[in-house]
PyMOL Python script that loads the backbone (N, CA, C, O; Angstrom):
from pymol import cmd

cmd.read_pdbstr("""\
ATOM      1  N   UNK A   1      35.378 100.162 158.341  1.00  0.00           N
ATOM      2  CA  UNK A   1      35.962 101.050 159.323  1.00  0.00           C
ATOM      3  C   UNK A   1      37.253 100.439 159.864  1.00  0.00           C
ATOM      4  O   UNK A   1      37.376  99.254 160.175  1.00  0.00           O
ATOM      5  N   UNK A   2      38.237 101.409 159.944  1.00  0.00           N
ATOM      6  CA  UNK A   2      39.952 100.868 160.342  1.00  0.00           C
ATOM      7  C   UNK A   2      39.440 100.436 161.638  1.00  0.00           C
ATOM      8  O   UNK A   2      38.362 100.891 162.022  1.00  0.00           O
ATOM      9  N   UNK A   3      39.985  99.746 162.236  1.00  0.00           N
ATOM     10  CA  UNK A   3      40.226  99.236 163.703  1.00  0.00           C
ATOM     11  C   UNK A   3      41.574  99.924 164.278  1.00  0.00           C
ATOM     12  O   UNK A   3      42.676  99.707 163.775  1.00  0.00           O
ATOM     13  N   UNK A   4      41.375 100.730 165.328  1.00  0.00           N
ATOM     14  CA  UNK A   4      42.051 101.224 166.470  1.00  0.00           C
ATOM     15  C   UNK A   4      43.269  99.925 167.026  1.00  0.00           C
ATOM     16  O   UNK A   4      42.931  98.942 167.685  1.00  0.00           O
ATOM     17  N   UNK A   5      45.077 100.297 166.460  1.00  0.00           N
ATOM     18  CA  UNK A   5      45.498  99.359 167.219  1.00  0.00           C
ATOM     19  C   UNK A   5      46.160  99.555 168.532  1.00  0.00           C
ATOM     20  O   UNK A   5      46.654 100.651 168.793  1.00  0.00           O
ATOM     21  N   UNK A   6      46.194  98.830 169.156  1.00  0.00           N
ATOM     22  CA  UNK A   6      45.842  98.976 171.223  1.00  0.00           C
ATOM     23  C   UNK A   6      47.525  99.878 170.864  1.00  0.00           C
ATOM     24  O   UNK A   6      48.178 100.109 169.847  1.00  0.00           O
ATOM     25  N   UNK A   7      47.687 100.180 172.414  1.00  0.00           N
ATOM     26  CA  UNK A   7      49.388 100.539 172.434  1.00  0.00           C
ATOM     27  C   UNK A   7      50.232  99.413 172.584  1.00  0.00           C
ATOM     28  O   UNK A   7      51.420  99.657 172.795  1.00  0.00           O
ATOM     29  N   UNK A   8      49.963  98.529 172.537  1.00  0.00           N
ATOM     30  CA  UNK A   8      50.892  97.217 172.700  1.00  0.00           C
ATOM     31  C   UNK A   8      51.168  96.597 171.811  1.00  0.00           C
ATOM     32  O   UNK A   8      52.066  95.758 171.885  1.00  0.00           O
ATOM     33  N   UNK A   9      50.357  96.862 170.500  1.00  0.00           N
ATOM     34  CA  UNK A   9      50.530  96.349 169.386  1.00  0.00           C
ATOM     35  C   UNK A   9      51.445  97.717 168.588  1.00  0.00           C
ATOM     36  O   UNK A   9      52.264  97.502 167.695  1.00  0.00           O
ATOM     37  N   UNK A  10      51.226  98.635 168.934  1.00  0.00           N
ATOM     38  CA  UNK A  10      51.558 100.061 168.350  1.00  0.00           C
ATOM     39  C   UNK A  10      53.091  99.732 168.473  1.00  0.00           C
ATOM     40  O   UNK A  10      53.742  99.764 167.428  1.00  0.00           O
ATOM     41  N   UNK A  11      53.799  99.385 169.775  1.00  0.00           N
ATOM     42  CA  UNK A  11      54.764  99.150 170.275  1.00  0.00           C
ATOM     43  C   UNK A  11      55.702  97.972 169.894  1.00  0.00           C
ATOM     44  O   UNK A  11      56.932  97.962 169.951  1.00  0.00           O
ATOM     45  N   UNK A  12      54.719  96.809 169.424  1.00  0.00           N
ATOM     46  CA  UNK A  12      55.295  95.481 168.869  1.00  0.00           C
ATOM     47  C   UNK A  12      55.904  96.127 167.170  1.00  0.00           C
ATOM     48  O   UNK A  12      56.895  95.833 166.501  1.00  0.00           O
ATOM     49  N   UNK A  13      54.749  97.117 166.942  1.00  0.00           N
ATOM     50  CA  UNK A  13      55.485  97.394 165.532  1.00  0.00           C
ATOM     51  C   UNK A  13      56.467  98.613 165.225  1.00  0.00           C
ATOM     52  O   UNK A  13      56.793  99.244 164.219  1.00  0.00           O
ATOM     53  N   UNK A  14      56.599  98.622 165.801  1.00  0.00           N
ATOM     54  CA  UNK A  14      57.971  99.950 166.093  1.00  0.00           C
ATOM     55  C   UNK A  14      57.926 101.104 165.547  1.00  0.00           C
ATOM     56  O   UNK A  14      58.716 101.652 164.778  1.00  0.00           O
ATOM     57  N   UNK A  15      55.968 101.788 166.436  1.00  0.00           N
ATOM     58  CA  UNK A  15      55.969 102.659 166.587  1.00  0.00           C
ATOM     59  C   UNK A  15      56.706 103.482 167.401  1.00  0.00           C
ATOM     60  O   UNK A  15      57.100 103.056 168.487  1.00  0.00           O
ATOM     61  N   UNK A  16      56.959 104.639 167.024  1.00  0.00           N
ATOM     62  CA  UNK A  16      57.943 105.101 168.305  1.00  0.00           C
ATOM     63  C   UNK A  16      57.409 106.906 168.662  1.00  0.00           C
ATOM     64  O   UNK A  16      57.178 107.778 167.824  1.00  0.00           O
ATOM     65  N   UNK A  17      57.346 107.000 169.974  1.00  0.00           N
ATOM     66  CA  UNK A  17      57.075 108.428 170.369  1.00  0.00           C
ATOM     67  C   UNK A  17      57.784 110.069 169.390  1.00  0.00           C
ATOM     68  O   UNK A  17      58.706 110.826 169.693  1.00  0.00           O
ATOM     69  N   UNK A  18      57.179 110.066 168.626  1.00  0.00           N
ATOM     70  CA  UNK A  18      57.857 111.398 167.915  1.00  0.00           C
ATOM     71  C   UNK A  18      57.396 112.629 168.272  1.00  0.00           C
ATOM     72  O   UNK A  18      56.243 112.619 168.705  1.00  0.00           O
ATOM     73  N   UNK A  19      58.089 113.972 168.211  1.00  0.00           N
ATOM     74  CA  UNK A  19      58.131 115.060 168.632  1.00  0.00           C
ATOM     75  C   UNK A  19      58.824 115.729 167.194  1.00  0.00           C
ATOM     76  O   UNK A  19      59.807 115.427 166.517  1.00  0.00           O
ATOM     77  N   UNK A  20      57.838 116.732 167.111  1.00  0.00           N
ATOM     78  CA  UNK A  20      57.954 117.868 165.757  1.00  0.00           C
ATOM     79  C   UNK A  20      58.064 119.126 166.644  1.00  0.00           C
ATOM     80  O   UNK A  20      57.458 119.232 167.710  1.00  0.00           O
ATOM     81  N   UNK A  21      59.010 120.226 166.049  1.00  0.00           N
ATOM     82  CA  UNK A  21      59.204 121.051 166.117  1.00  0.00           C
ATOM     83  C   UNK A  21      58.923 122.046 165.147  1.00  0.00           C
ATOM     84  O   UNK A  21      59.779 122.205 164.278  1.00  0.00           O
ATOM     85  N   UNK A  22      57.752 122.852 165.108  1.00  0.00           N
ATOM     86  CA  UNK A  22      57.090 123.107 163.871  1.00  0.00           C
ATOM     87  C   UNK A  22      57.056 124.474 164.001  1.00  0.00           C
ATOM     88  O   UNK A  22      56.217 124.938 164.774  1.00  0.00           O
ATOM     89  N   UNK A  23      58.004 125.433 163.235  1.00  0.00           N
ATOM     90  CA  UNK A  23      58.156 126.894 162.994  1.00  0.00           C
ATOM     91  C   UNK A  23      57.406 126.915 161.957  1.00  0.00           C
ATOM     92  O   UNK A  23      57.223 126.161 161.001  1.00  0.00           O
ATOM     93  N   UNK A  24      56.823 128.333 162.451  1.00  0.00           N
ATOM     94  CA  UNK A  24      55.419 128.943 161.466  1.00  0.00           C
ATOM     95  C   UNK A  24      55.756 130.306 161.168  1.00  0.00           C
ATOM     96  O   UNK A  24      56.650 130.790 161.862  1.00  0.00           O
ATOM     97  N   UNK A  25      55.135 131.170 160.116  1.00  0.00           N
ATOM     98  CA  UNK A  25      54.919 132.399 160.202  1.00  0.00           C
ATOM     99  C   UNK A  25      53.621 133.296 160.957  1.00  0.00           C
ATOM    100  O   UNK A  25      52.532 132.897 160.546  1.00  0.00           O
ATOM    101  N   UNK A  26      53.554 134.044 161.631  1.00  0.00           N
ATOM    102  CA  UNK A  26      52.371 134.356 161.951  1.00  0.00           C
ATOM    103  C   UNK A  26      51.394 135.183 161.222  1.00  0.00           C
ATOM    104  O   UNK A  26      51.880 136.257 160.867  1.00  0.00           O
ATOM    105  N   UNK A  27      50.445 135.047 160.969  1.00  0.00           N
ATOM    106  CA  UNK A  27      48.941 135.209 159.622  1.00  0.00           C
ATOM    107  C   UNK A  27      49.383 137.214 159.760  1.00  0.00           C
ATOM    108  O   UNK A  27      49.749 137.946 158.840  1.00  0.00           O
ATOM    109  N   UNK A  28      49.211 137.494 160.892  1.00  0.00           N
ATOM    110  CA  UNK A  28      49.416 139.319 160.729  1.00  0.00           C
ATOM    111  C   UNK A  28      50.634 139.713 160.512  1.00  0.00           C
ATOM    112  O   UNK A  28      50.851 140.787 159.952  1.00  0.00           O
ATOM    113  N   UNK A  29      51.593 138.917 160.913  1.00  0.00           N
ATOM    114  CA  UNK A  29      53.125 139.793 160.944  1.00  0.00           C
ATOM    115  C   UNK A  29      53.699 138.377 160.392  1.00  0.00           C
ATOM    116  O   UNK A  29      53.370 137.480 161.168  1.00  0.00           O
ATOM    117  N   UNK A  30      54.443 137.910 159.307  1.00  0.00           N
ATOM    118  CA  UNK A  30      54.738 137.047 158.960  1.00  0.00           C
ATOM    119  C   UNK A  30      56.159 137.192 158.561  1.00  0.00           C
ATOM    120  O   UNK A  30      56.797 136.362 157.912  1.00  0.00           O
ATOM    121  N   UNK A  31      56.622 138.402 159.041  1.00  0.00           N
ATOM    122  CA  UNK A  31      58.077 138.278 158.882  1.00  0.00           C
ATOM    123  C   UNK A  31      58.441 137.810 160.688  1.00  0.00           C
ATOM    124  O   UNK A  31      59.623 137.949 161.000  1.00  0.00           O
ATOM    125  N   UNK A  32      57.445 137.267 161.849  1.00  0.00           N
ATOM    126  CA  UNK A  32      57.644 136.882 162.804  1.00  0.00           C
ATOM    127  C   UNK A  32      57.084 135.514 162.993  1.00  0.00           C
ATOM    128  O   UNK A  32      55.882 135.249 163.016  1.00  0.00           O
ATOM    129  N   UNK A  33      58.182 134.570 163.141  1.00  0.00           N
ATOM    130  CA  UNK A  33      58.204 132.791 163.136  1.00  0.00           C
ATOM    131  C   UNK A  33      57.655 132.474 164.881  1.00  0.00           C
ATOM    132  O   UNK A  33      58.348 132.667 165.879  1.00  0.00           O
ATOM    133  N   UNK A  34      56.437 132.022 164.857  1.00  0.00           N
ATOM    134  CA  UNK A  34      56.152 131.116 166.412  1.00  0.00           C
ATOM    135  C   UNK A  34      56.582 129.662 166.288  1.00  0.00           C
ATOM    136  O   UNK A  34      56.571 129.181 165.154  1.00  0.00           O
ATOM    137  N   UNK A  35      56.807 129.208 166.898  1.00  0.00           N
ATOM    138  CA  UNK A  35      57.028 127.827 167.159  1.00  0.00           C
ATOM    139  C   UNK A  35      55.726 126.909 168.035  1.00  0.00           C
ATOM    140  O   UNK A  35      54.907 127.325 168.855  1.00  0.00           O
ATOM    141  N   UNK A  36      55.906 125.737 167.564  1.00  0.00           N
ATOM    142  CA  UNK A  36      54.206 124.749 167.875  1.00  0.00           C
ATOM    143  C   UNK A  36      55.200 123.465 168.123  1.00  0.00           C
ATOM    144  O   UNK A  36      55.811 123.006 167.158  1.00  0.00           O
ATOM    145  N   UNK A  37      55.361 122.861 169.503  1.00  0.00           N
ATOM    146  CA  UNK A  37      55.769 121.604 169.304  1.00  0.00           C
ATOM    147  C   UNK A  37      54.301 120.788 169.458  1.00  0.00           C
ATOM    148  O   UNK A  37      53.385 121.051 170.237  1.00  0.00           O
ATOM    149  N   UNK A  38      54.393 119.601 168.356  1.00  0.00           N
ATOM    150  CA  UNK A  38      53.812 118.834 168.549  1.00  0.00           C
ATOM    151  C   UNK A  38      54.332 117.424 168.531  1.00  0.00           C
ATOM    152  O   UNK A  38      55.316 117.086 167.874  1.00  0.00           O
ATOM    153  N   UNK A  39      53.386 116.354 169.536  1.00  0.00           N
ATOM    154  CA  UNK A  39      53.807 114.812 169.754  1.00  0.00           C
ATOM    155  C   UNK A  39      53.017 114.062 169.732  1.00  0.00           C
ATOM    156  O   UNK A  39      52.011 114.265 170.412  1.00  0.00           O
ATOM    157  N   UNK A  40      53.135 112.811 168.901  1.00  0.00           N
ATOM    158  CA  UNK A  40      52.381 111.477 168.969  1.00  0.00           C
ATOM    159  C   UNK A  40      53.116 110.338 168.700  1.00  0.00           C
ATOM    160  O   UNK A  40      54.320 110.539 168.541  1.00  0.00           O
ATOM    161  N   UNK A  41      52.641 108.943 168.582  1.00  0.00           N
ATOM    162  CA  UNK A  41      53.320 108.180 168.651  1.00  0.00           C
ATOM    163  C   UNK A  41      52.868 107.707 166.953  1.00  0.00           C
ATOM    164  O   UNK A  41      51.801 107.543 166.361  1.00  0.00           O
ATOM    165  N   UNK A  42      54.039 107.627 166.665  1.00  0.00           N
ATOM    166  CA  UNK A  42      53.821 107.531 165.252  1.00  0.00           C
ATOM    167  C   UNK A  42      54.942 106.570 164.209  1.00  0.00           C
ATOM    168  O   UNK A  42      56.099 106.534 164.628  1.00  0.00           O
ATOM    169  N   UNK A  43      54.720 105.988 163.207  1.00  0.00           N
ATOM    170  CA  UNK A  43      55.560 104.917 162.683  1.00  0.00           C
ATOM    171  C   UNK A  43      56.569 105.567 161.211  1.00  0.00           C
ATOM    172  O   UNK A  43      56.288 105.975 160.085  1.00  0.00           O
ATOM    173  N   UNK A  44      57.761 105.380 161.964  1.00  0.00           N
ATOM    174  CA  UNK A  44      58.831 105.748 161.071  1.00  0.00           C
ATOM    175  C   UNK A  44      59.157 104.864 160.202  1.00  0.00           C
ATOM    176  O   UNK A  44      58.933 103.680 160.457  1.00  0.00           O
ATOM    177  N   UNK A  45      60.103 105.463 158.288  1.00  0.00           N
ATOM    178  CA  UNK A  45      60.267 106.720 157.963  1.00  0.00           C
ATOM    179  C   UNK A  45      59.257 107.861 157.558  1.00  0.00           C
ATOM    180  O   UNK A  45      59.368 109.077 157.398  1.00  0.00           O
ATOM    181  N   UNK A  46      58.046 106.798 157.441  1.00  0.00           N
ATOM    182  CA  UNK A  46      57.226 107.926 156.595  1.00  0.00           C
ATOM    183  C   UNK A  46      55.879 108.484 157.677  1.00  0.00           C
ATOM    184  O   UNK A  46      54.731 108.616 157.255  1.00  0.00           O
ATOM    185  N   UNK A  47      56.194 108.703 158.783  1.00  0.00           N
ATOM    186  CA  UNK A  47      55.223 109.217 160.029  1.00  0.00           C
ATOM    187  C   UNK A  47      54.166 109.395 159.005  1.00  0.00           C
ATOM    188  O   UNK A  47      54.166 110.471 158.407  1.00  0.00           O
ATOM    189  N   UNK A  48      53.207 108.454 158.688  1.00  0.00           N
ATOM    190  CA  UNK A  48      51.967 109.344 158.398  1.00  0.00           C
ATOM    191  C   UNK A  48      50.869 109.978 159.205  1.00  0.00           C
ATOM    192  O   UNK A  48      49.884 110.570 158.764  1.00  0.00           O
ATOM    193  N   UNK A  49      51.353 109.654 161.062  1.00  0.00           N
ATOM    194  CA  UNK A  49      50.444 110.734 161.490  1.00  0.00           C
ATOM    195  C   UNK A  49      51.172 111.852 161.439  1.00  0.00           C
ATOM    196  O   UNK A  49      50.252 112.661 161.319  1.00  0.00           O
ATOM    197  N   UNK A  50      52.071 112.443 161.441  1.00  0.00           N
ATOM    198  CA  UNK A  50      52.600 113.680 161.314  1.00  0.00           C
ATOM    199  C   UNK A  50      52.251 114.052 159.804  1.00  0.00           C
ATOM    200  O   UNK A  50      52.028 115.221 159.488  1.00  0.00           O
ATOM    201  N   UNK A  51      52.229 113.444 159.269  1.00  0.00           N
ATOM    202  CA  UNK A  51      51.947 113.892 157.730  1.00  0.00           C
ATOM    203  C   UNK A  51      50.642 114.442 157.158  1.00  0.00           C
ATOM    204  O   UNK A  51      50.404 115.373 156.389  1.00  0.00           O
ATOM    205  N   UNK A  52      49.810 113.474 157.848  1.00  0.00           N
ATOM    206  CA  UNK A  52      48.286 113.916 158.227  1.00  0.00           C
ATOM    207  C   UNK A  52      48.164 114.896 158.832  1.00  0.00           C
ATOM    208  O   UNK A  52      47.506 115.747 158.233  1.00  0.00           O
ATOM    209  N   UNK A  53      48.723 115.336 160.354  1.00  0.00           N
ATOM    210  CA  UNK A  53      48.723 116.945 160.649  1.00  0.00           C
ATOM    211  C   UNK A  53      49.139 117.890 159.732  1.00  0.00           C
ATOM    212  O   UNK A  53      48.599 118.993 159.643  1.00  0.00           O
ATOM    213  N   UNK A  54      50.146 117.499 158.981  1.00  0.00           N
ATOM    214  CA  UNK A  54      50.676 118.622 158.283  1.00  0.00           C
ATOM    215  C   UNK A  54      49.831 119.392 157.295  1.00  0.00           C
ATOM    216  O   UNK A  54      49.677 120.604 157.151  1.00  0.00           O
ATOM    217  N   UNK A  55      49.106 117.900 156.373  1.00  0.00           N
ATOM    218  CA  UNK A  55      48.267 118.448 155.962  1.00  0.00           C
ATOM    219  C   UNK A  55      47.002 119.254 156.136  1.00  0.00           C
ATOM    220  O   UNK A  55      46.496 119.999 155.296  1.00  0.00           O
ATOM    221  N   UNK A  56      46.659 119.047 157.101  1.00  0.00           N
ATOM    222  CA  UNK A  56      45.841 119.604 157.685  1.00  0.00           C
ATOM    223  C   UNK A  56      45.755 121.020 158.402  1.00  0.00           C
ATOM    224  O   UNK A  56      44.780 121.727 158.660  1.00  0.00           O
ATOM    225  N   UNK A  57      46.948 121.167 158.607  1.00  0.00           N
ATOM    226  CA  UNK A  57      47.665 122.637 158.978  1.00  0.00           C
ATOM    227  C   UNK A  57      47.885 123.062 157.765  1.00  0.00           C
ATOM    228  O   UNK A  57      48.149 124.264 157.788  1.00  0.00           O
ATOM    229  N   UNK A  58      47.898 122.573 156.614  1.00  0.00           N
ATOM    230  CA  UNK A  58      48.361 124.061 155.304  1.00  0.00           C
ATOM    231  C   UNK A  58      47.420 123.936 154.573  1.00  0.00           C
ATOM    232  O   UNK A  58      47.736 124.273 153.432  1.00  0.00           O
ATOM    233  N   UNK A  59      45.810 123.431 154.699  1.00  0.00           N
ATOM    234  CA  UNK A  59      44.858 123.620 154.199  1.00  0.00           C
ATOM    235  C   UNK A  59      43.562 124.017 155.137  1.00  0.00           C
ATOM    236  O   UNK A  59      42.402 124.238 154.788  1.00  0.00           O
ATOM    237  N   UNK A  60      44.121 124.030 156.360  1.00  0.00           N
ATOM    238  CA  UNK A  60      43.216 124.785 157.563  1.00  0.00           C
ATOM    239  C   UNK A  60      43.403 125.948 158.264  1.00  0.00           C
ATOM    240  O   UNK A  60      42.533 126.723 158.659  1.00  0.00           O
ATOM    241  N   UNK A  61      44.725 126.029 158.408  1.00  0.00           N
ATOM    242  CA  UNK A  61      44.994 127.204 159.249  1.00  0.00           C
ATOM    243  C   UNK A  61      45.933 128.209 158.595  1.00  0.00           C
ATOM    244  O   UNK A  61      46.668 127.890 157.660  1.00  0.00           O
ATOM    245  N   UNK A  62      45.882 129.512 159.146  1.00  0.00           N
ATOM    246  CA  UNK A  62      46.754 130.675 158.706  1.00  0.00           C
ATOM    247  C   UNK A  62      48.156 130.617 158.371  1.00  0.00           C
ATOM    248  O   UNK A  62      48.855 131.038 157.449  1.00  0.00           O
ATOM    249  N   UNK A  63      48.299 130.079 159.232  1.00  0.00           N
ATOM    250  CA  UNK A  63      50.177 130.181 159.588  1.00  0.00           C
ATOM    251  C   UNK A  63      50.399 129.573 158.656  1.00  0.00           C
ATOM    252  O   UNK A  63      49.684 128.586 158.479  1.00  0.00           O
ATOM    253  N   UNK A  64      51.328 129.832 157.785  1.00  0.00           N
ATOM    254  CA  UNK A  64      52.587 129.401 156.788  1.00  0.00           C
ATOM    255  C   UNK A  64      53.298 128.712 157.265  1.00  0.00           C
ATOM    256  O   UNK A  64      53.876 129.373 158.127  1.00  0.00           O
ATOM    257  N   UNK A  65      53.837 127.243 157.259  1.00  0.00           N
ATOM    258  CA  UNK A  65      54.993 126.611 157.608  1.00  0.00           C
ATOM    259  C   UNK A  65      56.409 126.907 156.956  1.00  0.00           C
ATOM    260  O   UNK A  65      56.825 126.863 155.798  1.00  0.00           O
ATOM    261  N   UNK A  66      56.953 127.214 158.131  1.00  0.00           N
ATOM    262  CA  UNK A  66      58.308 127.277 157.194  1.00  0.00           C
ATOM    263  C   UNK A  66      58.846 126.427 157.516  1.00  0.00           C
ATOM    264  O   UNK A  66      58.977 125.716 156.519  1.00  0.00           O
ATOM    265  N   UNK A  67      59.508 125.766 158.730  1.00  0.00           N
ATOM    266  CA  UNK A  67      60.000 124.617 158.607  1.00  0.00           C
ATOM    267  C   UNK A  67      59.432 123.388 159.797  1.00  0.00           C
ATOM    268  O   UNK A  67      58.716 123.859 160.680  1.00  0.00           O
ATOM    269  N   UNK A  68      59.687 121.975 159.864  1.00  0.00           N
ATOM    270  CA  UNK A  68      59.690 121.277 160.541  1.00  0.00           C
ATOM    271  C   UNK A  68      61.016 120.283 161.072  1.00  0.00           C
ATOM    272  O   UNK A  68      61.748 119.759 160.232  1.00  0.00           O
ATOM    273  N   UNK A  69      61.245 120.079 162.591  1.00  0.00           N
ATOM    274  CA  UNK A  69      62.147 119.467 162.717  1.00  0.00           C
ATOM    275  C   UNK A  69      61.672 117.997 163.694  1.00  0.00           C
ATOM    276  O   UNK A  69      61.063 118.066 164.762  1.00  0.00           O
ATOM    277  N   UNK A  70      62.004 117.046 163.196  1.00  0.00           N
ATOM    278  CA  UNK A  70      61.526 115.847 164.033  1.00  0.00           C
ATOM    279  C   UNK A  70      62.482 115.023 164.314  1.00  0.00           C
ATOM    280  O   UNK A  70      63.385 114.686 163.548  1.00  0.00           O
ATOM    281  N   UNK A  71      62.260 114.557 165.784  1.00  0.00           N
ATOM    282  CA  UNK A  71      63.003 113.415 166.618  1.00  0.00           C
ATOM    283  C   UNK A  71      62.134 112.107 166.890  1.00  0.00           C
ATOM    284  O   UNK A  71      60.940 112.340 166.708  1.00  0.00           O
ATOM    285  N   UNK A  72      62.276 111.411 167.094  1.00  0.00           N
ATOM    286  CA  UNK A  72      61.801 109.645 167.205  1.00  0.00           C
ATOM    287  C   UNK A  72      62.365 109.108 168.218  1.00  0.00           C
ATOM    288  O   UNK A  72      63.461 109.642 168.385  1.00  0.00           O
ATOM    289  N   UNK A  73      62.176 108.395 168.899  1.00  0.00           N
ATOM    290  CA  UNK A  73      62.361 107.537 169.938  1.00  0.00           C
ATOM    291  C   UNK A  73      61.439 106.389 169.978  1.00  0.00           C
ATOM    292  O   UNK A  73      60.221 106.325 169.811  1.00  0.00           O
ATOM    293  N   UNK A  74      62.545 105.281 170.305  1.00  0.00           N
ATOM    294  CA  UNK A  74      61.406 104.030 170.387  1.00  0.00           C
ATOM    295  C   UNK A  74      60.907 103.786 171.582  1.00  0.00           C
ATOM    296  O   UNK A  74      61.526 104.036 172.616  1.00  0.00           O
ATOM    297  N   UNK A  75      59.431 103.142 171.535  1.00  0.00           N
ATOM    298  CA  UNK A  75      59.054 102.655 172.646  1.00  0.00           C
ATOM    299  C   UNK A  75      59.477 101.655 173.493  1.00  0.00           C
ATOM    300  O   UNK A  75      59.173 101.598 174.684  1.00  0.00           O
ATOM    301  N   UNK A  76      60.173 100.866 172.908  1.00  0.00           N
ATOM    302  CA  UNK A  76      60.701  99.342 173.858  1.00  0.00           C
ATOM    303  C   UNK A  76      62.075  99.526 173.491  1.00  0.00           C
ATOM    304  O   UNK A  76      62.458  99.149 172.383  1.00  0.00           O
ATOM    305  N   UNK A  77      62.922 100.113 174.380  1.00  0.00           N
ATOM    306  CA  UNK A  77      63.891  99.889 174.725  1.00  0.00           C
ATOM    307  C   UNK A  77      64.528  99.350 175.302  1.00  0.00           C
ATOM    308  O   UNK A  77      63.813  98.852 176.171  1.00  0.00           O
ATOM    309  N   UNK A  78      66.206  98.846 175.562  1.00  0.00           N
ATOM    310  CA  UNK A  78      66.441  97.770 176.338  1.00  0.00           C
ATOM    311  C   UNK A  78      66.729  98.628 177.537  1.00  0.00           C
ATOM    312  O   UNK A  78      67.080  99.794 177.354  1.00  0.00           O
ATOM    313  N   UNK A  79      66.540  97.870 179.418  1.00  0.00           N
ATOM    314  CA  UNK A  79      66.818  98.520 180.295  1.00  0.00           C
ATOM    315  C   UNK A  79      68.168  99.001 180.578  1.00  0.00           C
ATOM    316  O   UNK A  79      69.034  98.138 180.430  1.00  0.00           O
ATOM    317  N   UNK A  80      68.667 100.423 181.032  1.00  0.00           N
ATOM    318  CA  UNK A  80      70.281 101.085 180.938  1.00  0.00           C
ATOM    319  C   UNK A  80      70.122 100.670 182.404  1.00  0.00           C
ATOM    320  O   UNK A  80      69.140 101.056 183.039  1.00  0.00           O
ATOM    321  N   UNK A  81      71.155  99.814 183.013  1.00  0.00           N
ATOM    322  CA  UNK A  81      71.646  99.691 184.408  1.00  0.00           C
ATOM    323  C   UNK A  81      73.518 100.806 184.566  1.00  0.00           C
ATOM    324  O   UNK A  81      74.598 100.882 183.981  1.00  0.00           O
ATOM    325  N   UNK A  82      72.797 101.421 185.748  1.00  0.00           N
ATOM    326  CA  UNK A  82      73.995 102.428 186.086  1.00  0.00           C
ATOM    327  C   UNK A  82      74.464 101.932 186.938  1.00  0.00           C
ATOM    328  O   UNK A  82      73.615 101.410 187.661  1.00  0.00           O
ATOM    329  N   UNK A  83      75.927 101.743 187.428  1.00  0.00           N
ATOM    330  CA  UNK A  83      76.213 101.398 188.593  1.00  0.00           C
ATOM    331  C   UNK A  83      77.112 102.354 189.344  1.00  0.00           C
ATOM    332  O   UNK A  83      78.049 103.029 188.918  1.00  0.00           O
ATOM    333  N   UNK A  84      76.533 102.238 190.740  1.00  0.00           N
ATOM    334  CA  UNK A  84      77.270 103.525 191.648  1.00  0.00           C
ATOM    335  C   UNK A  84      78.143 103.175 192.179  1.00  0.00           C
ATOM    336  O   UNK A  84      78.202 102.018 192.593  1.00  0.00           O
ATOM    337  N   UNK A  85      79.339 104.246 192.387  1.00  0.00           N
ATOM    338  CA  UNK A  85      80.993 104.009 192.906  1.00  0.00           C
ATOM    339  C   UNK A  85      81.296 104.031 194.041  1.00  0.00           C
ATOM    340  O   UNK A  85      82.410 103.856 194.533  1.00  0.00           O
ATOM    341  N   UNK A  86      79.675 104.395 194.868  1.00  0.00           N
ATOM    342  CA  UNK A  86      79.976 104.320 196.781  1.00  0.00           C
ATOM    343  C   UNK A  86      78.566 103.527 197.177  1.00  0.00           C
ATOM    344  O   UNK A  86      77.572 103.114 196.580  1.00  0.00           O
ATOM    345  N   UNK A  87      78.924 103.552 198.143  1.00  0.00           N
ATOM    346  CA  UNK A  87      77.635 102.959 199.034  1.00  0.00           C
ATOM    347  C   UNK A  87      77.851 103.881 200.852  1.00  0.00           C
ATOM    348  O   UNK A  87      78.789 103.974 201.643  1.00  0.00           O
ATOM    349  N   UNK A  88      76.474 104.373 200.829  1.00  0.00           N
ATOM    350  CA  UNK A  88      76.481 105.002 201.769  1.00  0.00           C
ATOM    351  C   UNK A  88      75.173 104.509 202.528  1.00  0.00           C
ATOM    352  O   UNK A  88      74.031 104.435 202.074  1.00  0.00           O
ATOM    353  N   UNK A  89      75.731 104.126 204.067  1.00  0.00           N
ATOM    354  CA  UNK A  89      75.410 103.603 205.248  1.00  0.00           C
ATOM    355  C   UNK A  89      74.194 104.631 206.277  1.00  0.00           C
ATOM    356  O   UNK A  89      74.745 105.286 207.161  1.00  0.00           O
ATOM    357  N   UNK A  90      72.561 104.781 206.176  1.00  0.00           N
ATOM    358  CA  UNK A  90      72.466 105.556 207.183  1.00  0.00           C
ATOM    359  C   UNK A  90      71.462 104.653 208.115  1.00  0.00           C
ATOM    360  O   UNK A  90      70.701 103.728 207.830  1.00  0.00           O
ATOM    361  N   UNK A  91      71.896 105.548 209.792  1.00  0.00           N
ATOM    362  CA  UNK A  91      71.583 104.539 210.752  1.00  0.00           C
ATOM    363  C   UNK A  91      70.165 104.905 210.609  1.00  0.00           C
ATOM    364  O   UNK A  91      69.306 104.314 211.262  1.00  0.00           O
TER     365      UNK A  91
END
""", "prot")
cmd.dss("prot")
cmd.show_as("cartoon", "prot")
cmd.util.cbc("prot")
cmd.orient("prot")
């Protein structure tokens, strides 16, 4: 049995938070596209948890995929310091 790795280790290996944008056809009217976002944290280029949903959506469910669009973001980023152009005084 795989062992579950914690989020800290998920993070050491540069898993990173992804978000799919997943246009479908709908099963009765399929000349009309719904949209499904879905998100997990998952390891890039080859997300195989997104890949695993996918499959699982075109051998389980109705809807036809027509397309998918995905973004990535990493988890450990370095901190952005902003700095402000006034300073305001209240008594």
């Amino acid at each position: 049995m795989a062992q579950k790795m914690s989020d800290l280790n998920k993070m050491l290996y540069d898993y990173r938070l992804t978000t799919a944008e997943i246009l479908y056809h709908l099963p009765d009217y399929p000349a009309i596209l719904q949209s499904f976002v879905w998100q997990e944290v998952d390891l890039p280029p080859e997300f195989p948890v997104l890949t695993r949903f996918l499959h699982f959506w075109e051998k389980e469910l109705d809807g036809k995929l027509h397309s998918v669009k995905v973004a990535s973001r990493e988890l450990i980023v370095p901190a952005q310091l902003v700095y402000c152009e006034g300073m305001f005084n209240i008594h």
